[in-house]
C-alpha positions in Angstrom: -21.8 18.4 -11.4 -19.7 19.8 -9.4 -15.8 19.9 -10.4 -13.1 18.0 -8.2 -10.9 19.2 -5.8 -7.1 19.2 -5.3 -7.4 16.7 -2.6 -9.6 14.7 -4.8 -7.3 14.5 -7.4 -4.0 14.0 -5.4 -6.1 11.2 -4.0 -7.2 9.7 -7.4 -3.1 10.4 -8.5 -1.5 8.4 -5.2 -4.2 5.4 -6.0 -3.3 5.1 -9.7 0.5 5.4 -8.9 -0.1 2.9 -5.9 -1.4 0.4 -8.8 1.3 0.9 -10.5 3.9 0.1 -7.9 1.8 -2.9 -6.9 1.6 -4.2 -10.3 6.0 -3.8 -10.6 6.7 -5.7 -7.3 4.1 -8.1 -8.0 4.8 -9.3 -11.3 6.7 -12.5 -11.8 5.4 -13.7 -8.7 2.5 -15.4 -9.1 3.1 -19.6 -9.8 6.4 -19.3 -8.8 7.3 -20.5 -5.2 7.1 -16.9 -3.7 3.4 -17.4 -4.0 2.9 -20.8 -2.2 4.8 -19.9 0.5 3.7 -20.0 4.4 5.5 -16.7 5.0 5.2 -14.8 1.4 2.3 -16.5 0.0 -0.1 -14.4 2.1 1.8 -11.2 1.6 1.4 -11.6 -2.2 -2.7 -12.2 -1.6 -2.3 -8.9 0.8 -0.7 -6.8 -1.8 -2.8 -8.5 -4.7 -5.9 -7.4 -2.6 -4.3 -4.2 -1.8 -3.8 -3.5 -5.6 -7.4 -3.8 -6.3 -8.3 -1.9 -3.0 -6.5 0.9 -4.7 -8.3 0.5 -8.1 -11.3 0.3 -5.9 -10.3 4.1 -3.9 -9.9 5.4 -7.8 -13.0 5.1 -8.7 -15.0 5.5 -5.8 -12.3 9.2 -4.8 -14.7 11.4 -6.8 -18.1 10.0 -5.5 -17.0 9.4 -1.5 -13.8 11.2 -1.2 -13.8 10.0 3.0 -14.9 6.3 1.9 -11.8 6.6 -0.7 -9.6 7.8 2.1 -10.1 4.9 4.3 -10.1 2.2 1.0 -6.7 4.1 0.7 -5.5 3.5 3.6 -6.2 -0.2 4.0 -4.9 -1.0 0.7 -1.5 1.1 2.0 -1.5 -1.7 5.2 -2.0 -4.3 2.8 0.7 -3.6 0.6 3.5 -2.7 3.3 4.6 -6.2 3.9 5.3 -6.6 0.9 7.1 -4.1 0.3 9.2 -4.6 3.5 10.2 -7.7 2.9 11.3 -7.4 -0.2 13.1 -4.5 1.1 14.9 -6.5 4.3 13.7 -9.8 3.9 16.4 -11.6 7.1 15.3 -9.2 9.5 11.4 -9.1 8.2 12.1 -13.2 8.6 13.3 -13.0 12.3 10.2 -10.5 13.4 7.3 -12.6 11.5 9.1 -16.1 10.7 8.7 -17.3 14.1 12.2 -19.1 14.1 11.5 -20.6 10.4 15.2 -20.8 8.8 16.2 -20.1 5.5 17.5 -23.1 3.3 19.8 -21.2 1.3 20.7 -18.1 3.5 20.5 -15.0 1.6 22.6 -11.9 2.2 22.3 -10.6 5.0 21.1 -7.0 5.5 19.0 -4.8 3.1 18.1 -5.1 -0.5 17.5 -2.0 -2.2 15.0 -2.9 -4.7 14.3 0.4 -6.4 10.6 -0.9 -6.3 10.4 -1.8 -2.8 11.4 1.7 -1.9 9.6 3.1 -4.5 6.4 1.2 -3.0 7.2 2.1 0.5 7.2 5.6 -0.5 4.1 5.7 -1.7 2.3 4.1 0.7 3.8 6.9 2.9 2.0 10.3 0.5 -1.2 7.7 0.2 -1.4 7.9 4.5 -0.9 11.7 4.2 -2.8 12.2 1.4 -5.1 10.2 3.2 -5.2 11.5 6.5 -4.9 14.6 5.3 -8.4 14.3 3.7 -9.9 12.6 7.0 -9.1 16.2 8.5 -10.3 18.5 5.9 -13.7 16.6 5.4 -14.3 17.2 9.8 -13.3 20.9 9.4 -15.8 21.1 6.8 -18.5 19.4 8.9 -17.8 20.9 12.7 -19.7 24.4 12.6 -17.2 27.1 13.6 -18.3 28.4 17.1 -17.6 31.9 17.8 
C-alpha cells in the first residue's frame, strides 16, 4: 500500500476540522425555531448535509484523493450560508430574504461569532486545499512535452 501524501493528509486534516466547525455552529439548532424556518431552515439542512459531505471527503481522501477534492468542495458551498448568516444575518436577510422583515429587529450590522468566522475560515484552506489538489492531480496526468 502505498503511503499518503501531504496533500492527502492536509485534505483528510481540513475535512475533520470542517466537521468539527459544522458540528459547533450547528448544535442547539435543531427543534428550535432556527430549523423550521423558510429562510434558515434550509441552511441548517445545507450545512447538516455539508457536515456529512465532509465525513464523506474523509474517508474516501485516501482512496480518490480528486473525488475527495470535489466532495470537499461542495460540502464548503453547503456550509457557507450558514456560516454567513450567522456572521451578518440583516444584510444576509436583505440579499436572500426577498423583502421578508424581521419581527423583532436585531442589531444591525455584524455578529462576530467566533464560530462563524472560524467556519468561514475553513471553508476558505478546504477551497485551496482543494483546488490546490485539482491542479497537482492534472500535472501529474499531462505528459510533459519537450
Amino acid at each position: 500500500m502505498k503511503r499518503p501524501g501531504t496533500h492527502q493528509v492536509a485534505l483528510a486534516l481540513i475535512c475533520l476540522v470542517g466537521v468539527f466547525v459544522a458540528l459547533q455552529n450547528t448544535k442547539g439548532l435543531d427543534g428550535t425555531e432556527f430549523s423550521g424556518g423558510w429562510l434558515t431552515g434550509p441552511l441548517l439542512s445545507m450545512a447538516d448535509i455539508g457536515m456529512v459531505l465532509f465525513l464523506l471527503a474523509l474517508v474516501v481522501t485516501f482512496l480518490f484523493p480528486r473525488v475527495a477534492a470535489a466532495i470537499g468542495l461542495a460540502s464548503s458551498l453547503l456550509c457557507l450560508p450558514l456560516y454567513l448568516y450567522l456572521t451578518a444575518p440583516v444584510p444576509f436577510n436583505q440579499i436572500f430574504g426577498f423583502g421578508h422583515e424581521f419581527k423583532v429587529h436585531p442589531s444591525a450590522g455584524y455578529h462576530w461569532n467566533k464560530w462563524a468566522i472560524a467556519g468561514v475560515l475553513t471553508l476558505a484552506v478546504t477551497t485551496y486545499i482543494c483546488l490546490r489538489g485539482f491542479a497537482a492531480a492534472s500535472r501529474e496526468q499531462t505528459p510533459e512535452r519537450r
